[in-house]
C-alpha positions as CSV (number, residue, x, y, z in Angstrom):
1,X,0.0,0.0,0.0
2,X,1.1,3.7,-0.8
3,X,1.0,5.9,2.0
4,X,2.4,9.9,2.1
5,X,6.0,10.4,2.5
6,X,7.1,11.5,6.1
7,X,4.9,14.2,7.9
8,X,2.9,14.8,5.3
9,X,-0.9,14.1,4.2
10,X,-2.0,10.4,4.8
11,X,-3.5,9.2,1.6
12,X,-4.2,5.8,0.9
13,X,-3.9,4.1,-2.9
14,X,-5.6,0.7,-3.9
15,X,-5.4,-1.4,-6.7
16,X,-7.9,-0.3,-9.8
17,X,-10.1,-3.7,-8.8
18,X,-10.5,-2.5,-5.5
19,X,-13.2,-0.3,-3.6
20,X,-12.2,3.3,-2.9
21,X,-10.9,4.2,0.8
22,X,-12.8,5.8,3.4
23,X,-13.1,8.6,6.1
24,X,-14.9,9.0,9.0
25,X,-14.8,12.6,9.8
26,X,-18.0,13.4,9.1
27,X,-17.8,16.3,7.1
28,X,-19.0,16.2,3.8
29,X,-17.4,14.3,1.4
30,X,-18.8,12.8,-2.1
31,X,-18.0,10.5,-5.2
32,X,-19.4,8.9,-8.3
33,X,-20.0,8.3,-12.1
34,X,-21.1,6.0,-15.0
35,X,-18.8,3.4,-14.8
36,X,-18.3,0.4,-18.1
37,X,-17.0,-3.0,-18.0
38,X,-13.4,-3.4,-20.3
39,X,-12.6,-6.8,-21.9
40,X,-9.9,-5.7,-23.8
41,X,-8.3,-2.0,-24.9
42,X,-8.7,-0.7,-28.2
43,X,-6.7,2.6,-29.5
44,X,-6.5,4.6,-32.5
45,X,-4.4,7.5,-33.5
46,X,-5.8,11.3,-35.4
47,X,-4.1,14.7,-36.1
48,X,-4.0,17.1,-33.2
49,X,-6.3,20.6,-33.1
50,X,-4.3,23.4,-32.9
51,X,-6.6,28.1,-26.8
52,X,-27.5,40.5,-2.7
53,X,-27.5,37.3,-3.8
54,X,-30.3,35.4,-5.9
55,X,-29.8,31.4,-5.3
56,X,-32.4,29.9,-8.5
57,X,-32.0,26.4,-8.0
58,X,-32.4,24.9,-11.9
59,X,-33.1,21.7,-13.6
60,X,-31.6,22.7,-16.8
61,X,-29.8,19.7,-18.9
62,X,-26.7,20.3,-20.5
63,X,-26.1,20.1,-24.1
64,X,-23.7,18.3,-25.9
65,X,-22.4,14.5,-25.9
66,X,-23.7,12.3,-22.3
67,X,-22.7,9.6,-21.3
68,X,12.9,34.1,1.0
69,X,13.8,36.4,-0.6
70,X,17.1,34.0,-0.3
71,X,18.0,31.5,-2.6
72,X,18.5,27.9,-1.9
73,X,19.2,26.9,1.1
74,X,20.4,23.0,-0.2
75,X,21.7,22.1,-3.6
76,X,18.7,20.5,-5.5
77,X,18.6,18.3,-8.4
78,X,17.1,18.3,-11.7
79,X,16.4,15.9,-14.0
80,X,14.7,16.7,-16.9
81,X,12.3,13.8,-18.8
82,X,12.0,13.8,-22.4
83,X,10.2,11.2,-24.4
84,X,11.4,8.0,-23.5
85,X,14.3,8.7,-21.4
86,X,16.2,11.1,-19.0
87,X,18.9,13.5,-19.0
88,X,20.7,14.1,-16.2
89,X,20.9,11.2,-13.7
90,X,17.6,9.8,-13.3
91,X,17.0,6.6,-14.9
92,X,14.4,5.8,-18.1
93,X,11.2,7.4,-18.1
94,X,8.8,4.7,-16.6
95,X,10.8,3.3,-14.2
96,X,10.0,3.9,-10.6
97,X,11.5,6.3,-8.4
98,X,13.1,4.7,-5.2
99,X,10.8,3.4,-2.7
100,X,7.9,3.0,-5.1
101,X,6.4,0.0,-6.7
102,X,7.3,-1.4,-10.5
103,X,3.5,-0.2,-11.5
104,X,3.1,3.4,-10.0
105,X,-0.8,3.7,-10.1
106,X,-1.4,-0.4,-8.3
107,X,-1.1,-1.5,-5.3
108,X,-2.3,-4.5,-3.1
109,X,-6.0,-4.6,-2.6
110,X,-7.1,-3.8,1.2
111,X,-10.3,-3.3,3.5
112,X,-11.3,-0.2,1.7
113,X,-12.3,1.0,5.4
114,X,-8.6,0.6,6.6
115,X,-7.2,3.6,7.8
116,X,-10.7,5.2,8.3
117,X,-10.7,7.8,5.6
118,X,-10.8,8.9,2.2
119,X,-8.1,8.9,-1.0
120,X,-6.7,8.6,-3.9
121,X,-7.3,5.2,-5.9
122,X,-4.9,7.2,-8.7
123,X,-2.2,9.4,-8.8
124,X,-2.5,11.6,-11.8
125,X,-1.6,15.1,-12.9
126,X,-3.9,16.6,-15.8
127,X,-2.6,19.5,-17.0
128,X,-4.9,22.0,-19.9
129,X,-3.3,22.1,-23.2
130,X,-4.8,25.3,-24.0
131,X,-4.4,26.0,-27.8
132,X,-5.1,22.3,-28.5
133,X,-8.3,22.1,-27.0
134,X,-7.3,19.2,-24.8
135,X,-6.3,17.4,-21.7
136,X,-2.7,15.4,-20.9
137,X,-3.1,13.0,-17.8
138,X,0.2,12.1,-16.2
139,X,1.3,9.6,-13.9
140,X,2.4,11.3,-10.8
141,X,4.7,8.5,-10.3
142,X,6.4,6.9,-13.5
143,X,5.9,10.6,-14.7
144,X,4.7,9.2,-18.2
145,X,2.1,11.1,-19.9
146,X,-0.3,8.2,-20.5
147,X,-3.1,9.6,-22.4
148,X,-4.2,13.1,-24.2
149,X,-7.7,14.4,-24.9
150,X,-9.7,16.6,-26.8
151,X,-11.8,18.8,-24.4
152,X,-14.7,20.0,-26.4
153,X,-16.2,19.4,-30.0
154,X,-14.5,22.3,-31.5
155,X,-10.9,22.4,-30.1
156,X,-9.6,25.1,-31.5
157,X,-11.8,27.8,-29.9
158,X,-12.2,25.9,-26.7
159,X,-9.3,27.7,-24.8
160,X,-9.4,24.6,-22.4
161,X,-7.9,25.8,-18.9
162,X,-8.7,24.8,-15.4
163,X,-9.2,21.5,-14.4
164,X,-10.1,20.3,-11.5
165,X,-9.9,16.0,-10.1
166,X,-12.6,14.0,-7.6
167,X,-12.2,13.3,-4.3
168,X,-10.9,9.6,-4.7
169,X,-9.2,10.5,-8.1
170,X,-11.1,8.7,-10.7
171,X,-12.5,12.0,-12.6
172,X,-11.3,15.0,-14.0
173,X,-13.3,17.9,-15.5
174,X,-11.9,20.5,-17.5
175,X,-13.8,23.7,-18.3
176,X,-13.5,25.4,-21.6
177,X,-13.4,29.2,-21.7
178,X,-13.9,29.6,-25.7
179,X,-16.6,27.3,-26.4
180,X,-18.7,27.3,-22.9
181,X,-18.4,23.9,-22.0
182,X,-17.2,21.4,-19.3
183,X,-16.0,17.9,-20.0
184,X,-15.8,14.9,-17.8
185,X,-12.6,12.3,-18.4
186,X,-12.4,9.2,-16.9
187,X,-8.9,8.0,-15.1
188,X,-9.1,4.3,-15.1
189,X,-10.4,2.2,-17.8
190,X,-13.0,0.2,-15.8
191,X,-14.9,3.9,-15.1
192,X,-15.2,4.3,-19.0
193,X,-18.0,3.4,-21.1
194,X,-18.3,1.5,-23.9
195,X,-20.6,3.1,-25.8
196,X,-20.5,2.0,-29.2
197,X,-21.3,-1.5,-27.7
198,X,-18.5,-3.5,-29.4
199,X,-17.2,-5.2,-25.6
200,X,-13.7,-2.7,-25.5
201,X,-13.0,0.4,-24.1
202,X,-11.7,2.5,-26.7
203,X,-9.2,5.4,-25.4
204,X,-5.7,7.3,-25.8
205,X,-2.9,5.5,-24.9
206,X,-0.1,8.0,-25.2
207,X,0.8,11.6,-25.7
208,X,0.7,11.2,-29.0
209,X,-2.3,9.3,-29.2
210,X,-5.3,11.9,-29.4
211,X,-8.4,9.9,-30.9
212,X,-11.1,12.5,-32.6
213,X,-13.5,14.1,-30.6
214,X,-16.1,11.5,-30.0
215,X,-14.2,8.4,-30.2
216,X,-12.5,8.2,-26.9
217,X,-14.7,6.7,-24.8
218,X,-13.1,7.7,-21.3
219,X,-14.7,11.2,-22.3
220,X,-17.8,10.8,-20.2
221,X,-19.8,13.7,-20.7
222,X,-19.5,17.1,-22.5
223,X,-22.3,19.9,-21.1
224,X,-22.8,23.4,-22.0
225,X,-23.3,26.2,-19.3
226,X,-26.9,27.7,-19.1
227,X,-27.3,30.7,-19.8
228,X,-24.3,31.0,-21.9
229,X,-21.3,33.3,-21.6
230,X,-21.7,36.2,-23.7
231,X,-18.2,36.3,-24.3
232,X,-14.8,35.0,-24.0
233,X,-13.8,37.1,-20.8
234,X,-17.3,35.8,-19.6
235,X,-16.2,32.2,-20.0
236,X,-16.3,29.6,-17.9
237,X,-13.4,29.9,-15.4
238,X,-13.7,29.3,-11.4
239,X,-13.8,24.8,-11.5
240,X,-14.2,22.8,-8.6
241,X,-15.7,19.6,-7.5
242,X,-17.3,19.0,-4.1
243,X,-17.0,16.1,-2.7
244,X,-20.8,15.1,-1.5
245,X,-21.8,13.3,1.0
246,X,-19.8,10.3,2.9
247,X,-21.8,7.0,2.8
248,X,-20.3,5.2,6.2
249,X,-21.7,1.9,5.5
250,X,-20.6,1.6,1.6
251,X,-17.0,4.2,2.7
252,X,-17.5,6.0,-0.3
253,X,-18.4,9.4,-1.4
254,X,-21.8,9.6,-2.5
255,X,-23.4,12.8,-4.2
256,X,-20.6,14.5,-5.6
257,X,-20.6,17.6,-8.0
258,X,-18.5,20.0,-10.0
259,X,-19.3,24.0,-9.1
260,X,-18.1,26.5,-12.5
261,X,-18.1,30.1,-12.7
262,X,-18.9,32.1,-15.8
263,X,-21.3,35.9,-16.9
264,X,-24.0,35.7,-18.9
265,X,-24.0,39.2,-19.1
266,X,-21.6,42.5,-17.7
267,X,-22.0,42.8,-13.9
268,X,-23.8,39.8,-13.8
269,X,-22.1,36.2,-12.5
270,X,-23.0,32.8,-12.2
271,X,-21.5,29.8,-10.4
272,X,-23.7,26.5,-11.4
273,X,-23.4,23.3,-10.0
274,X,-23.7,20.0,-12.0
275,X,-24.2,16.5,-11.3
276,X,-21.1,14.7,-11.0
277,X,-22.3,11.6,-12.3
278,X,-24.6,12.9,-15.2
279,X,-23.1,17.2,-16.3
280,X,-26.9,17.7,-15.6
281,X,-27.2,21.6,-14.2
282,X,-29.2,21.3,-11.4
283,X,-28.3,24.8,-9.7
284,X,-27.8,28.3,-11.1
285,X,-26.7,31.1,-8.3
286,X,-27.1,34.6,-9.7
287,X,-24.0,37.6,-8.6
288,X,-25.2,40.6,-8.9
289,X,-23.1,43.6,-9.1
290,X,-20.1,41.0,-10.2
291,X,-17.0,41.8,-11.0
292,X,-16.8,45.7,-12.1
293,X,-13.1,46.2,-12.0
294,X,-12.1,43.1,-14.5
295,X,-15.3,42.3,-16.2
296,X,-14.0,38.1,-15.5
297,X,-15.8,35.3,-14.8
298,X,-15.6,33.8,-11.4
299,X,-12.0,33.4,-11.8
300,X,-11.0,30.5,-9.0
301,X,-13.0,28.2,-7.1
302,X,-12.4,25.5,-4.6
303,X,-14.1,23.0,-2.0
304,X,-13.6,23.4,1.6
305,X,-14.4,20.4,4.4
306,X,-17.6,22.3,5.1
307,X,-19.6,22.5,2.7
308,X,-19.0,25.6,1.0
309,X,-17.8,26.3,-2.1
310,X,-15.3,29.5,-2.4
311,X,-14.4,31.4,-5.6
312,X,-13.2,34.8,-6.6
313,X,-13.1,38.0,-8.9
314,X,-9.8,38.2,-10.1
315,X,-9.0,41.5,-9.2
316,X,-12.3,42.5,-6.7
317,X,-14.2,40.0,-4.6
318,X,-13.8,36.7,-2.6
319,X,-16.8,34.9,-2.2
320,X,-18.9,32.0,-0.3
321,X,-21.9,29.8,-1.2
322,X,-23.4,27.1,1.7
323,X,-23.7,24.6,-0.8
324,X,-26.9,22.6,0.7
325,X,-28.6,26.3,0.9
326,X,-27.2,27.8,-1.5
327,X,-27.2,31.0,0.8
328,X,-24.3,33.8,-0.4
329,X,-21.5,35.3,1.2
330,X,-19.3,38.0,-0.1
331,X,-16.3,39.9,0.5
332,X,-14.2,42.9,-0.9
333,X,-10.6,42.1,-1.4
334,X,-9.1,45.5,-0.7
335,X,-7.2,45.3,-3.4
336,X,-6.2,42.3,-3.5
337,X,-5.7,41.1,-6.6
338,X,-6.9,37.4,-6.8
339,X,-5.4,35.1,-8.9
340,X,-4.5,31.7,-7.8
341,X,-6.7,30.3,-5.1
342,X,-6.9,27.3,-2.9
343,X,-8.2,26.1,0.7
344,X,-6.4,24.8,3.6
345,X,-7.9,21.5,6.4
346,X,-8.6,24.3,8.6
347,X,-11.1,26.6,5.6
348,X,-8.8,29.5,5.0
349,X,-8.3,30.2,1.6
350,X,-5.1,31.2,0.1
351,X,-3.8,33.7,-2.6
352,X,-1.6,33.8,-5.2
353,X,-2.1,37.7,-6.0
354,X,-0.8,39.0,-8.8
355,X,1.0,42.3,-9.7
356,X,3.7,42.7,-7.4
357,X,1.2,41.5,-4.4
358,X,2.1,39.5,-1.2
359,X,0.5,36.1,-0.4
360,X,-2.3,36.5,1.2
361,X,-4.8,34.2,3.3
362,X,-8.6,34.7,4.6
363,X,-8.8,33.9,7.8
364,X,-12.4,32.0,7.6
365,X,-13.4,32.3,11.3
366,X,-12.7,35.7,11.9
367,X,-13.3,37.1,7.7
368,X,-9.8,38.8,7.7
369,X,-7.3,39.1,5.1
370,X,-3.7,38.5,6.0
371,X,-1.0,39.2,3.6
372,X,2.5,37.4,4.2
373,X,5.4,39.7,4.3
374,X,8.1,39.0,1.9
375,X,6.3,37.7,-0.4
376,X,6.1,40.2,-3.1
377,X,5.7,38.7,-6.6
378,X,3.6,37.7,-9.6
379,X,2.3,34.8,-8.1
380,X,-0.6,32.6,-9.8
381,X,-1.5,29.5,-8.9
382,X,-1.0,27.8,-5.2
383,X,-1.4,25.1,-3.3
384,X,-1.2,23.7,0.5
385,X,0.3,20.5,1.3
386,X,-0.2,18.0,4.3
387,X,2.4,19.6,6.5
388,X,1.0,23.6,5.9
389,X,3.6,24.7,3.4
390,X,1.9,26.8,0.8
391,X,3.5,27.0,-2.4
392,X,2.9,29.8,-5.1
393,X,4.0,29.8,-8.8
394,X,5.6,33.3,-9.3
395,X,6.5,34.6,-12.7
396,X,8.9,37.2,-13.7
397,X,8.9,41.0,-12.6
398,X,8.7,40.3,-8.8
399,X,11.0,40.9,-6.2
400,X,12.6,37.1,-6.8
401,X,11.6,36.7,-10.4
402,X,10.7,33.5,-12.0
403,X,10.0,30.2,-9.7
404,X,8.1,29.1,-6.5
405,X,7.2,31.1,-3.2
406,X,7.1,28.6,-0.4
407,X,5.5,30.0,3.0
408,X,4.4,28.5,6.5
409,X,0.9,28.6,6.9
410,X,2.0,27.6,10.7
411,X,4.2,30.5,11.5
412,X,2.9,32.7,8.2
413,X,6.4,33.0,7.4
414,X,7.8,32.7,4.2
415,X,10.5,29.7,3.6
416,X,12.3,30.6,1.0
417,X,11.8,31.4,-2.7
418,X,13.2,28.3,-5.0
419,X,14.2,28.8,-8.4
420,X,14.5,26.8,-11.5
421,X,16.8,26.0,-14.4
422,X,14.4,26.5,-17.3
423,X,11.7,28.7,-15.6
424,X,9.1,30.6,-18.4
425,X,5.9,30.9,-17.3
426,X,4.5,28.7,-14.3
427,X,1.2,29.1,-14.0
428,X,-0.5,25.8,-11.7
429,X,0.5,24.1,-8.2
430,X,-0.8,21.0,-7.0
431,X,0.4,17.9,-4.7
432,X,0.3,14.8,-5.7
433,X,-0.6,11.8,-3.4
434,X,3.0,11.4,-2.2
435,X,2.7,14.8,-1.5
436,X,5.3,15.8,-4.2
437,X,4.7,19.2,-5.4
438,X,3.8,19.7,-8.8
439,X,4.5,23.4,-11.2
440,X,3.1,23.8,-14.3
441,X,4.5,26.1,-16.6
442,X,2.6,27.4,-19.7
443,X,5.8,27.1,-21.8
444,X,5.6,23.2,-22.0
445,X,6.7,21.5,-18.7
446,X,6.2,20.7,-15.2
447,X,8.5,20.2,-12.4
448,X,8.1,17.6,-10.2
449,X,9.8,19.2,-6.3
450,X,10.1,16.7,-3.6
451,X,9.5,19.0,-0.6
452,X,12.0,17.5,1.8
453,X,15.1,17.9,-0.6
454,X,13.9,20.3,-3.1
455,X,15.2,17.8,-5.8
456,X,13.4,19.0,-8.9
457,X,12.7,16.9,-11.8
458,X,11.5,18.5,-15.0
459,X,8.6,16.3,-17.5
460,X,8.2,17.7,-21.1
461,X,4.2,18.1,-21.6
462,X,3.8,19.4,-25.4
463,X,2.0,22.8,-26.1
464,X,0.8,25.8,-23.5
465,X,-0.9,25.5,-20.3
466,X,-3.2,28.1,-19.1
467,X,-4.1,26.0,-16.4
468,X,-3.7,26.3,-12.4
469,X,-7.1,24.6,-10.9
470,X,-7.0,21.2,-8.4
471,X,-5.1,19.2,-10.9
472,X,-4.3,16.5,-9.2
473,X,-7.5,16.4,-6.4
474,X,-5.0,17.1,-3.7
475,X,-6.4,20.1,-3.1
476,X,-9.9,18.6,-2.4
477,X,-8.3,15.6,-0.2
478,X,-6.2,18.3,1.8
479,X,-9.3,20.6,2.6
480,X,-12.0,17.9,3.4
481,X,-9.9,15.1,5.3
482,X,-7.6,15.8,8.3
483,X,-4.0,14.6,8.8
């Protein structure tokens, strides 16, 4: 069985045949979704594309197809993967790192009740290939890009960016700013569908294996918001999926659904929720007055372990919604300029500002804003890990430049400021189920950074990544179940 590395995040991995793990915290949790028995695995290869509240509950179905300011304080590492091997002094690409097991993503079946809580099953990074119009997932742990797909009907305009993973790891959603649509990929083969009926499981294999839009039948389900953006600025943008309810006698996550934010029209927002299992919208919450200063879409969102759902304006507002009332909370930033966003165990939500800002939290319980001195740079995306660290992607023109803020939410100090050898433009941070942390940079990469030796290893994703949502779903595991 995988468990966290040291001090970190206890998460649990089973084998693919096995039942997900279990919490019993009792706050509320969820899973789900159309699931398709595989006999065999079929693949074929096509050309690439080419980027005062109202709460109305809805009933309204989806269109589209169903179904430190110092440097380093240690000398680091870094590897860099490319294709089928490694430069530097890692070994092949595929083989596992030390410590691991020969098949990254399976492990020995167990009680899925043991260690009384909730997990991964899966251990995957999906990372927004923007101008393509689709979706790379990549194992967290043989670091092999093991399947690519398109993200909407017309990839070209899609302008695919945030994505956003289940509670136990077996879904992704990606939302599609161009086009107005969310898709639903399947991680595991068993949870695909076979829907042209011919007994296999048809599905990309490889990076290079992008199947046309249709015939990939780990692609769930494809919806369109309602009412539709207006415009590209107005596109869907703030993803998140919540994770339900916890079923104590099944230890599963039951109920679960994915909240997006777009406009329908200027100074009017939307965050709807859909059903997890089905993309049917079955709640539309009006924001009035939204968004003045940047005329954005709900720009982040995320999941806490309450029940709420928390998303932004990207350069005005932070807000709230009870998600079994639907009941609205908002609050001015005060100039904060919200980019990045994520939530810690305890329901503060964190900041990766942008323009020259500090990092800066919201203390739930008392509704302040704390900004972290030192901190000052363009940071986008962030992410808290089992232990507290908060890490922030930070492009160039701060005070540190290009690389990775890394603060103490414990002591809300900063660590240090870590740099890179090929740093353009990083744009998402997530942790994996080891609790490595991951960067995404929109140039074509990701870094890999263990967080006990800063080793750093570099993966080659083709094409640009606008994307710096939940990636991996350790975001939503780190926020709804305790250390």
């Amino acid at each position: 069985m995988h468990t966290a590395k040291r001090g970190r995040m206890v998460l649990i991995g089973v084998a693919a045949s096995a039942a997900a793990s279990c919490g019993d915290d009792g706050r509320p949790d969820g899973t789900g979704g159309l699931t398709g028995t595989a006999t065999m695995i079929s693949s074929s290869s096509s050309t690439a594309g080419s980027e005062g509240e109202t709460a109305t509950p809805t009933t309204t179905q989806g269109s589209g197809t169903q179904g430190a300011t110092q440097g380093e304080t240690s000398t680091p590492t870094t590897d860099t993967l490319t294709g089928g091997t490694t430069t530097g002094t890692t070994a092949e690409v595929g083989t596992t790192i030390p410590g691991e097991t020969t098949d990254g993503n399976t492990t020995e079946p167990l009680d899925p009740c043991e260690g009384g809580m909730g997990g991964f099953d899966f251990s995957y990074l999906w990372i927004a290939n923007t101008s393509q119009g689709s979706i790379s997932k990549i194992n967290t742990k043989t670091m092999l890009e093991e399947g690519r797909y398109y993200a909407d009907p017309n990839p070209g305009a899609a302008s695919s960016s945030r994505t956003s993973v289940n509670i136990d790891g077996h879904y992704v959603v990606v939302s599609n700013r161009g086009t107005g649509t969310i898709t639903k990929v399947a991680a595991n083969v068993e949870d695909c569908v076979d829907k042209n009926g011919d007994g296999m499981i048809t599905t990309s294999q490889n990076k290079d294996d992008l199947l046309a839009w249709g015939t990939d039948e780990c692609m769930i389900w494809n919806v369109a918001v309602s009412p539709p953006p207006d415009s590209y600025t107005h596109g869907p943008r703030g993803t998140a999926w919540a994770p339900g309810t916890f079923n104590e006698v099944s230890c599963k996550y039951e109920g679960q659904s994915v909240w997006v934010g777009w406009m329908d029209a200027p100074g009017h927002g939307i965050m709807g929720r859909f059903n997890g299992d089905t993309g049917v919208q079955e709640a539309t919450v009006g924001l009035d007055n939204w968004s003045p200063n940047s005329n954005y879409a709900p720009y982040g969102a995320a999941a806490d372990g309450f029940g709420n759902i928390w998303f932004t304006s990207v350069y005005h507002e932070l807000g709230r919604i009870n998600t079994t009332t639907l009941e609205v909370k908002r609050w001015p930033g005060n100039g904060i300029q919200f980019y990045g966003m994520t939530v810690d165990v305890k329901g503060n939500v964190w900041f990766g500002p942008y323009s020259n800002q500090p990092v800066a939290m919201f203390d739930a319980a008392l509704e302040q804003f704390v900004q972290i001195p030192g901190t000052t740079e363009n940071h986008r995306g962030v992410a808290v890990d089992g232990d507290g660290m908060v890490w922030v992607a930070s492009n160039n023109g701060g005070t540190n430049g290009c690389g990775l803020n890394q603060i103490d939410s414990n002591t809300m100090t900063q660590v240090q400021f870590h740099k890179f050898p090929q740093c353009g433009t990083p744009v998402g941070v997530s942790i994996d189920v080891d609790g490595f942390i991951w960067m995404v940079d929109n140039d074509g990469w990701a870094y890999r950074i263990d967080p006990d030796t800063y080793e750093k290893i570099q993966v080659v994703v083709a094409g640009d990544h606008y994307t710096y949502s939940d990636m991996t779903g350790g975001g939503l595991v780190g926020a709804v179940i305790p250390k």
